[in-house]
GUTIZA-101394 format. One line per field, with one value per residue: residue in one letter; x, z, y of N, C-alpha, C, O in turn. Coordinates in nm, 3 decimals, always signed. Atoms other than C-alpha are relative to their C-alpha. Example, Ala and Ser with C-alpha at 12.3 -4.5 7.8 and 13.67 -1.06 7.14 Angstrom:
<atoms>
residu = A  S
n.X = +0.089  -0.082
n.Z = +0.000  -0.006
n.Y = -0.119  -0.119
ca.X = +1.230  +1.367
ca.Z = +0.780  +0.714
ca.Y = -0.450  -0.106
c.X = +0.090  -0.077
c.Z = +0.000  +0.073
c.Y = +0.120  +0.109
o.X = +0.194  -0.026
o.Z = +0.066  +0.090
o.Y = +0.118  +0.220
</atoms>
This chain:
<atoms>
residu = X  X  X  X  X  X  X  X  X  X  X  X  X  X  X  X  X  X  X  X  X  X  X  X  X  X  X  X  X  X  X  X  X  X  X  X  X  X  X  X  X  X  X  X  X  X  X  X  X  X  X  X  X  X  X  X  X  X  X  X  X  X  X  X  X  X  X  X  X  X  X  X  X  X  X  X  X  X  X  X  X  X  X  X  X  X  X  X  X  X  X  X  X  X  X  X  X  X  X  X  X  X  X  X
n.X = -0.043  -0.177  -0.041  -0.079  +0.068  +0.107  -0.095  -0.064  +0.142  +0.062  -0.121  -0.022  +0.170  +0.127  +0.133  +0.091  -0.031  +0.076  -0.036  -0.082  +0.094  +0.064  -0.092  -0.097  +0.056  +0.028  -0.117  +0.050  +0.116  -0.062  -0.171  -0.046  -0.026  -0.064  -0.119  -0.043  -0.087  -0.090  +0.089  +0.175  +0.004  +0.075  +0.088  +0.074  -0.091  -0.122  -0.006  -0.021  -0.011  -0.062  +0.018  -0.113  -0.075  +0.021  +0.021  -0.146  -0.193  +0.033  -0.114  +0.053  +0.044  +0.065  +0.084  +0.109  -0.036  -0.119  -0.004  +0.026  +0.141  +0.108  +0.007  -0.125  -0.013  -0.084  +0.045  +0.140  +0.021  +0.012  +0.081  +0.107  -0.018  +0.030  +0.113  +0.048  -0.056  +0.044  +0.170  -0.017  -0.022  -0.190  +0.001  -0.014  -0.136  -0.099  -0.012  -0.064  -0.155  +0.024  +0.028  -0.099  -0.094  -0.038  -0.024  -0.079
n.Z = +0.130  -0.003  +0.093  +0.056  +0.071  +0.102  +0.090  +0.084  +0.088  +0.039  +0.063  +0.080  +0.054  -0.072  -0.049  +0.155  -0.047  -0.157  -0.115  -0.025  -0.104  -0.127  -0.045  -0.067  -0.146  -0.147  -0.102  +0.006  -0.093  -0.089  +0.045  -0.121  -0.064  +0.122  +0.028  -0.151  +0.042  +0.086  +0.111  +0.063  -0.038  +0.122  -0.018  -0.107  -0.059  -0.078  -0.069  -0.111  -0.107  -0.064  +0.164  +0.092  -0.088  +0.033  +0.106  -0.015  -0.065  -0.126  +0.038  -0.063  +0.127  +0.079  -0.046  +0.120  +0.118  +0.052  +0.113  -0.019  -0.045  +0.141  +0.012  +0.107  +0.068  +0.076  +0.139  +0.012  +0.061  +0.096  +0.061  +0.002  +0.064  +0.153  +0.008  +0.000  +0.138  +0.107  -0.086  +0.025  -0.133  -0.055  -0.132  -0.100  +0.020  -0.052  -0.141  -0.057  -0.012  -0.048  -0.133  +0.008  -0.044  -0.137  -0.124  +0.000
n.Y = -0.050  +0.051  -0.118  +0.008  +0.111  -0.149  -0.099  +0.056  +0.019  -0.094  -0.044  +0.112  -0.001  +0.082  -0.051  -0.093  -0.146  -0.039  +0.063  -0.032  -0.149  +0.032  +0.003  -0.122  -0.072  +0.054  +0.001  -0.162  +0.012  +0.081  -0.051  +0.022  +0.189  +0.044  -0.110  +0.015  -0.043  +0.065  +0.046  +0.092  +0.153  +0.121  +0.078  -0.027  -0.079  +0.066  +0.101  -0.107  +0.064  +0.132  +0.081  -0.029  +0.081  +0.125  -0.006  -0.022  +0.022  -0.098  -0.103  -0.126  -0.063  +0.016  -0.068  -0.063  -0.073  +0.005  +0.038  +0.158  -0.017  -0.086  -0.084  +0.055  -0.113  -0.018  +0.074  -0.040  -0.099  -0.002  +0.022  -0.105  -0.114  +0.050  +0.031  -0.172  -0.043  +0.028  -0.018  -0.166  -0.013  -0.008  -0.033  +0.111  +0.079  -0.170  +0.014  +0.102  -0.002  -0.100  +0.073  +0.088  -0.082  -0.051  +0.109  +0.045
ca.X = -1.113  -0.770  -0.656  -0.359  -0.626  -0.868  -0.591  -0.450  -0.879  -0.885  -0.526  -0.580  -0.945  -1.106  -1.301  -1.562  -1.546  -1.845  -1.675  -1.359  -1.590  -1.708  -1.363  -1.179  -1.494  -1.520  -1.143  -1.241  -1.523  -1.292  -0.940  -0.905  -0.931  -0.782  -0.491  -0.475  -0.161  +0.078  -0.081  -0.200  -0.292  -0.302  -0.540  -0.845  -0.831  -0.495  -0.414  -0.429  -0.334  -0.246  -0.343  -0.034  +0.185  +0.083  +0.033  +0.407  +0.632  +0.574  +0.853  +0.844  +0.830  +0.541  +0.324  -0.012  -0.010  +0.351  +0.490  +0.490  +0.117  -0.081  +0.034  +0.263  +0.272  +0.577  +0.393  +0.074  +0.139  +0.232  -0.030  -0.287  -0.154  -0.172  -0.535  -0.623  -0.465  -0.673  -0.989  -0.915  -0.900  -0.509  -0.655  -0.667  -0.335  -0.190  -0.365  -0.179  +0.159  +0.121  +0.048  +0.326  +0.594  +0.504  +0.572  +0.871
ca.Z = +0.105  -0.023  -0.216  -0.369  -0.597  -0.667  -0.817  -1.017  -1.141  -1.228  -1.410  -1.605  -1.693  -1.512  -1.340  -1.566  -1.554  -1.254  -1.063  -1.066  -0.975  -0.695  -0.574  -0.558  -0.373  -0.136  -0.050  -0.064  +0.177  +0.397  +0.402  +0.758  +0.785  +0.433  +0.445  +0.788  +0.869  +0.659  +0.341  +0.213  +0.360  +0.159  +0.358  +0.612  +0.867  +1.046  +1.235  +1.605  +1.956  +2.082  +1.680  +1.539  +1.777  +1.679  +1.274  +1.305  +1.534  +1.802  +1.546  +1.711  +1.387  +1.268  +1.489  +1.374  +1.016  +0.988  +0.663  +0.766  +0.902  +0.586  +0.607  +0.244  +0.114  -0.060  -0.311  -0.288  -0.351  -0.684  -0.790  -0.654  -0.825  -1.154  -1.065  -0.951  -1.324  -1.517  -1.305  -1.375  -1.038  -0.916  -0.615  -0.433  -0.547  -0.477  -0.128  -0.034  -0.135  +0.023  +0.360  +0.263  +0.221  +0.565  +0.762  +0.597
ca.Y = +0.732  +0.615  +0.943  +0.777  +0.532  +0.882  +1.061  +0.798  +0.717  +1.071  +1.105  +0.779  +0.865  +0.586  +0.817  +0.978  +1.377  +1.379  +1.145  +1.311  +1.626  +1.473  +1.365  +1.713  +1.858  +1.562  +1.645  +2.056  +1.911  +1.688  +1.891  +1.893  +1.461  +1.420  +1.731  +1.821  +1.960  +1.825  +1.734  +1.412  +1.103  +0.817  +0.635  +0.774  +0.725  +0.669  +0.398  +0.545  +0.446  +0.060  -0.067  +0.120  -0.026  -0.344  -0.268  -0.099  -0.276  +0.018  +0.229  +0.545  +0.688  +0.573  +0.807  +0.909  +1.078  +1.039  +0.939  +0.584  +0.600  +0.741  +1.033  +0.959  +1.341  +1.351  +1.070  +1.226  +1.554  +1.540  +1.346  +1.561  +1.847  +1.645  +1.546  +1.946  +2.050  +1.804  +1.879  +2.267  +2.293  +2.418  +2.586  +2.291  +2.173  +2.553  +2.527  +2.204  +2.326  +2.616  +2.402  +2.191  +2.456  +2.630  +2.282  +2.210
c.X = +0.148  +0.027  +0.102  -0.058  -0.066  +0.070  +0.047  -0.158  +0.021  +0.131  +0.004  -0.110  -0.069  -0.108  -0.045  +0.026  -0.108  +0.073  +0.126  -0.029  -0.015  +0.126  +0.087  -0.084  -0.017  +0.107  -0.015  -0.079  +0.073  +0.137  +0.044  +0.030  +0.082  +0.184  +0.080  +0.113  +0.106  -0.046  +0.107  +0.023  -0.008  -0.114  -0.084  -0.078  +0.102  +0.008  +0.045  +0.025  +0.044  -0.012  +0.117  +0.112  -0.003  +0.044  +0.179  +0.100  +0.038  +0.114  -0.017  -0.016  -0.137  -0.159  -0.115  +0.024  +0.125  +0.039  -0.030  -0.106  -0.123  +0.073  +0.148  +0.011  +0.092  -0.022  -0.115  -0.024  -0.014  -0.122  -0.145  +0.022  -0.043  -0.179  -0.081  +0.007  -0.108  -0.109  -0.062  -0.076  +0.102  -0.021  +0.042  +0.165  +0.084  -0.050  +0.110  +0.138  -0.011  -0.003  +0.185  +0.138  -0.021  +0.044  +0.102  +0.111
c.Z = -0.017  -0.160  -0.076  -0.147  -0.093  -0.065  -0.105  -0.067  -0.100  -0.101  -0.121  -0.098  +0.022  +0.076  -0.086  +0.071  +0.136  +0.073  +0.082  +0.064  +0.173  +0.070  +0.047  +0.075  +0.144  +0.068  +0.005  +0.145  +0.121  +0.025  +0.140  +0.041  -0.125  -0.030  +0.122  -0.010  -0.094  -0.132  -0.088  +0.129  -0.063  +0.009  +0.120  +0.084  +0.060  +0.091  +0.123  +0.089  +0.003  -0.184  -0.083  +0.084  -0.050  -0.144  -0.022  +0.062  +0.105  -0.088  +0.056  -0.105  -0.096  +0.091  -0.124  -0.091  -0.058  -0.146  -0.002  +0.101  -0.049  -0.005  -0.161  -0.094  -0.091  -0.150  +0.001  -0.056  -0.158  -0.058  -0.013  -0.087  -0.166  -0.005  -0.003  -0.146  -0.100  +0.028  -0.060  +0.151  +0.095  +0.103  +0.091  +0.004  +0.084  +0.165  +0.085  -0.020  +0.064  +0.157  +0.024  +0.016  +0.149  +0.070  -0.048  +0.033
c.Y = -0.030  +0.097  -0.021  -0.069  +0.155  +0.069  -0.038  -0.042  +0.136  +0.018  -0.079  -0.012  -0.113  +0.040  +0.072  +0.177  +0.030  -0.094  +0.062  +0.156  -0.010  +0.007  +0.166  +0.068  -0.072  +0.044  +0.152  -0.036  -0.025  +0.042  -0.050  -0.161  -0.018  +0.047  +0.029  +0.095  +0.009  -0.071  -0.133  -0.096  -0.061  -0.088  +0.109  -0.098  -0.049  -0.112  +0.036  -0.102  -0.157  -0.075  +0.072  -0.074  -0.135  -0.022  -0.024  -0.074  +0.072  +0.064  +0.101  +0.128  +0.014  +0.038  +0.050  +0.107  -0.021  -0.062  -0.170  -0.030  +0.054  +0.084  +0.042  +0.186  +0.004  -0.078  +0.099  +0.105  +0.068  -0.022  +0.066  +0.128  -0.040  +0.013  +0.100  +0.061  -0.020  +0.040  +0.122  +0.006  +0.029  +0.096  -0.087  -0.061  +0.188  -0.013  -0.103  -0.005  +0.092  -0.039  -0.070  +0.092  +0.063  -0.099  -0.074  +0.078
o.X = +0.233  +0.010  +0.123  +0.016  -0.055  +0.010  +0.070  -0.140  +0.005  +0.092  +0.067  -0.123  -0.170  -0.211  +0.020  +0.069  -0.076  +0.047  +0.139  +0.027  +0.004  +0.141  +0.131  -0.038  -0.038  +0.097  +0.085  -0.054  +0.056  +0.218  +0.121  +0.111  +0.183  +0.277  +0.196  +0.125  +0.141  -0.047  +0.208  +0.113  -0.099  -0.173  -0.011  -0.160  +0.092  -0.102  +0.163  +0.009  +0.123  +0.070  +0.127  +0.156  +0.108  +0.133  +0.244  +0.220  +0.131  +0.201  -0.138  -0.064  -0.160  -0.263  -0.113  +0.089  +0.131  -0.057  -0.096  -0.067  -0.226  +0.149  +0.250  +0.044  +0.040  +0.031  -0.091  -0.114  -0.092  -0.182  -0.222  -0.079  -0.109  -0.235  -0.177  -0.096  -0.154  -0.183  -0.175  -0.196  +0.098  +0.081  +0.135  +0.226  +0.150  +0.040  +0.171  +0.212  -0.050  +0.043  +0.268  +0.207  +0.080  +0.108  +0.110  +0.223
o.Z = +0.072  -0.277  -0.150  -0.245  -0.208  -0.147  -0.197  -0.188  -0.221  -0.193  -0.221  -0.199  -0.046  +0.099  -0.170  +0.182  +0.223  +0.189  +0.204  +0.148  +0.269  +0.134  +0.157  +0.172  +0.256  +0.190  +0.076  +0.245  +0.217  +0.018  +0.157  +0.126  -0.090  -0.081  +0.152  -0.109  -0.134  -0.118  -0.155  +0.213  -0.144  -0.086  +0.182  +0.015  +0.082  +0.140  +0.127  +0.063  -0.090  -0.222  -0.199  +0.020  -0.077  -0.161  -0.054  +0.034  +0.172  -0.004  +0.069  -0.086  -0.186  +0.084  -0.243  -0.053  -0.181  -0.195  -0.080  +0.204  +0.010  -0.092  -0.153  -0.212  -0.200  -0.257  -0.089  -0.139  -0.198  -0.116  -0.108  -0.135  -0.247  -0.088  -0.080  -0.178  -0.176  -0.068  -0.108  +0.177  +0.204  +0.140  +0.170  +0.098  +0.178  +0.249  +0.184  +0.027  +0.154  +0.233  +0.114  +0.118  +0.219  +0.163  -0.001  +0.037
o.Y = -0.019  +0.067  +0.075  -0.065  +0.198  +0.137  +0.041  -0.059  +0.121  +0.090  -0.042  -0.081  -0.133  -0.022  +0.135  +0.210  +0.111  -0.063  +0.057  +0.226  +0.064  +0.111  +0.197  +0.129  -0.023  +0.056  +0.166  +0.030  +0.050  -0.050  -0.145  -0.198  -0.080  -0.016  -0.001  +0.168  +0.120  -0.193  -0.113  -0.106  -0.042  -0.140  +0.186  -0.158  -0.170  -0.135  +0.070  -0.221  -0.174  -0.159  +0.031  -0.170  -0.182  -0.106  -0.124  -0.070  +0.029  +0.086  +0.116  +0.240  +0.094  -0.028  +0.079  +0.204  -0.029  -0.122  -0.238  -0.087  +0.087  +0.042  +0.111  +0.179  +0.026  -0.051  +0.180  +0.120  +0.155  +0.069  +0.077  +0.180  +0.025  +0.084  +0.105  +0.120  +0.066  +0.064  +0.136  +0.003  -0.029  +0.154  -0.068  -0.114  +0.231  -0.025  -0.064  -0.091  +0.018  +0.046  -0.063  +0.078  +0.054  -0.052  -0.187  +0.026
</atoms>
């Protein structure tokens, strides 16, 4: 799932109103691989072990989830919140700041 694409379907109205249904419960469904600690990923799933090393450059920054490893929250968040709004759905968006403020 590449959550930066579903947010911007659902914001732009390329996704029809069930699709965009579907989307905020698959990520309701999937929080823990999608949200995790630190909320979003942009891509699932991360690029783990000896293949980030490679992908990256071995940055030591660009540990799994990290911002530079999917884990792009600071873009993401917004947009989810937009996408939760139009959905009528701002639980989901209120859960994920809510995540987001404790771990910053």
């Amino acid at each position: 799932m590449v959550l930066l694409g579903n947010c911007i379907a659902i914001l732009s109205s390329l996704a029809t109103p069930e699709q965009s249904m579907a989307i905020m419960d698959l990520i309701e469904e999937r929080w823990d691989e999608l949200v995790g600690e630190m909320p979003l990923k942009i891509a699932y799933p991360a690029i783990e072990s000896h293949e980030w090393r490679i992908v990256t450059g071995c940055d030591p920054k660009n540990t799994r989830w990290s911002y530079h490893n999917g884990g792009s929250w600071p873009v993401l968040l917004w947009l989810l919140t937009a996408a939760c709004i139009k959905t009528g759905r701002p639980q989901i968006a209120r859960r994920a700041i809510d995540l987001a403020e404790t771990r910053m």
